[in-house]
N, C-alpha and C positions, 0 to 999 in steps of 0.2 A: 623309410623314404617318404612314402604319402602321410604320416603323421608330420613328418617333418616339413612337406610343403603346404600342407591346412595351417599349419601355424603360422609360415609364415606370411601367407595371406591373408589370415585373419589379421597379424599384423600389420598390413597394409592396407586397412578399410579404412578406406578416410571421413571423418568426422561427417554428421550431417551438419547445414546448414541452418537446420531447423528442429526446435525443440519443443514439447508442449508438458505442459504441469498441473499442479495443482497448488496451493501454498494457502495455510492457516495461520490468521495472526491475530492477537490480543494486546490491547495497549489501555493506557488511560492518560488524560489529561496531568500538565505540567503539573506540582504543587499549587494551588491558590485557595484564597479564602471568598473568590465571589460562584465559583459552579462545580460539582463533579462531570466528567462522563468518560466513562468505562463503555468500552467496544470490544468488539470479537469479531471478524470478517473471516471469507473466503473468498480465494483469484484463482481464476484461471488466467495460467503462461505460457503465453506464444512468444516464443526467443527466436529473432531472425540473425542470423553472423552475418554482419556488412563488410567485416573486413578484418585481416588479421597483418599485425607485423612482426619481430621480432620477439616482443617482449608483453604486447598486448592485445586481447583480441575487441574490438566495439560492436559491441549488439544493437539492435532497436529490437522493444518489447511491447507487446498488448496485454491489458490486464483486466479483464471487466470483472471486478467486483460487486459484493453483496455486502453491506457492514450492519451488523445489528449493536446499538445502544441505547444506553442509559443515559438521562442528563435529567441531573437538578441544579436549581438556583440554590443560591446557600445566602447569598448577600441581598437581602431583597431590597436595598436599595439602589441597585444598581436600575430597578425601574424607578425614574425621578418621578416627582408629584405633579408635574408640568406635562406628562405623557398621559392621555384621554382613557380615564377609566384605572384610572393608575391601581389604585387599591385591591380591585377586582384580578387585575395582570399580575398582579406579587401573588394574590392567593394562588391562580393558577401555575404562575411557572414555578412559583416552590414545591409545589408537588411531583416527585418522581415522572419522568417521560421517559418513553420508548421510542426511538428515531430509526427506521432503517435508510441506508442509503444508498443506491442505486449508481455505479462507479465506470466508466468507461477510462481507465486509466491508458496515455503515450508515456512509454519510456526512452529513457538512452542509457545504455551500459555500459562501462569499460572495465575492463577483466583484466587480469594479471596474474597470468600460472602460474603455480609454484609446484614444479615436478610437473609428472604424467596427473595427474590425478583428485589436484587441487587448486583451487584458484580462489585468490578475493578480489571484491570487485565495487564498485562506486555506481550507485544508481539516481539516479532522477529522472522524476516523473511527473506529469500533469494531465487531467483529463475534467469532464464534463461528469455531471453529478446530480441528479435529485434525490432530492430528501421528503422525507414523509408529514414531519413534526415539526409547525413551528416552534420557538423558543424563545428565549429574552435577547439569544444573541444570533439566533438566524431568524430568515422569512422560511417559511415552506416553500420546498419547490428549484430552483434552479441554482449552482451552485458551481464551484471546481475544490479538486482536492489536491496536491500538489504531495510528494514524497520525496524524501531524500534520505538513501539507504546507503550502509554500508553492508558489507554482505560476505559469507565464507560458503564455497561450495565443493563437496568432492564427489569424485566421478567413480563410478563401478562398474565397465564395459558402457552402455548407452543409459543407465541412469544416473541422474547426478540428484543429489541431497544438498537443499540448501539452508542456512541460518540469516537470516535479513536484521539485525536490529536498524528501526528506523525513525525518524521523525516526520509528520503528518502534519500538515495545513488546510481546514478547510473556511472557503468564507465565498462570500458569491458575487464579489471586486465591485461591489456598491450596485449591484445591478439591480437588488432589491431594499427594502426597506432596512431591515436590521441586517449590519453585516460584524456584530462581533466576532463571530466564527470562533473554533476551537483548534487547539495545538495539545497534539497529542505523541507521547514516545509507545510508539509499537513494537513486538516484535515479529517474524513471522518463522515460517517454518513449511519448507513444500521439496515436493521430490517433482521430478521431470524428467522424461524420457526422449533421446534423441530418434525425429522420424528418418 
């Protein structure tokens, strides 16, 4: 009888509100023939539940990340001869650079259970951003990075595993001098635990 009413109250624990994580992720830039850059990052995730209905639940998320990359120029004309010092600028940015970058990411999330124990789910995001290195197609220094994921996650009592494949925007909306920015397909990978 007391086995039988622990269960059913542990069945009746209701979800928390609030979740916190970890999540690793690794991408690189689309195909092109004018830059590489290869990344690998770590986030921490703070999942707040605003609301739930029938069929969906909508989260808002924080995500402050760290991204470490790689970036070469491959086209070195894309510095034109008309930019001051031009010759000098092709020799530098064709050489291999190391960029970290500094990420305060806002999300929004909408989920879509499927069973007890699974869900996918549509993410977007945008946040504030410094970067370390300048390049041919950023400035150093201020920035935003903008995400749009899609996402599979399952739940095992209060931790959940998730799989993010995503795509990545970053560029610094003309605020500074060079705003080619990069676009990159990520994926990620992070477990989280409900407080």
């Amino acid at each position: 009888m007391l086995f039988l009413l622990s269960v059913k109250i542990m069945a009746q624990e209701k979800d928390s509100r609030l979740c916190l994580g970890l999540n690793y992720g690794f991408g690189s830039e689309f195909n092109n023939t004018d830059y590489t850059f290869i990344n690998h990052f770590y986030k921490l995730q703070l999942y707040y539940k605003l609301s739930e209905t029938k069929h969906f639940q909508y989260e808002i998320l924080i995500q402050p990340e760290i991204n470490f990359a790689k970036h070469q120029l491959l086209n070195f004309y894309f510095v034109k001869p008309e930019t001051p010092d031009y010759q000098q600028k092709r020799e530098d940015y064709t050489q291999l650079k190391e960029v970290r970058e500094y990420v305060l990411n806002l999300g929004f999330l909408v989920r879509k259970p499927i069973g007890k124990s699974c869900s996918v789910y549509v993410l977007g995001s945008i946040g504030p951003m410094i970067n370390d290195t300048e390049t041919e197609r950023m400035s150093k220094g201020f920035a935003f990075a903008d995400v749009l994921a899609l996402g599979f996650s399952f739940k095992m009592k209060k931790i959940h595993f998730d799989i993010r494949p995503e795509i990545r925007h970053v560029s610094n909306a003309g605020l500074s001098g060079k705003n080619g920015g990069y676009n990159t397909r990520n994926i990620e990978f992070g477990v989280s635990y409900s407080l």
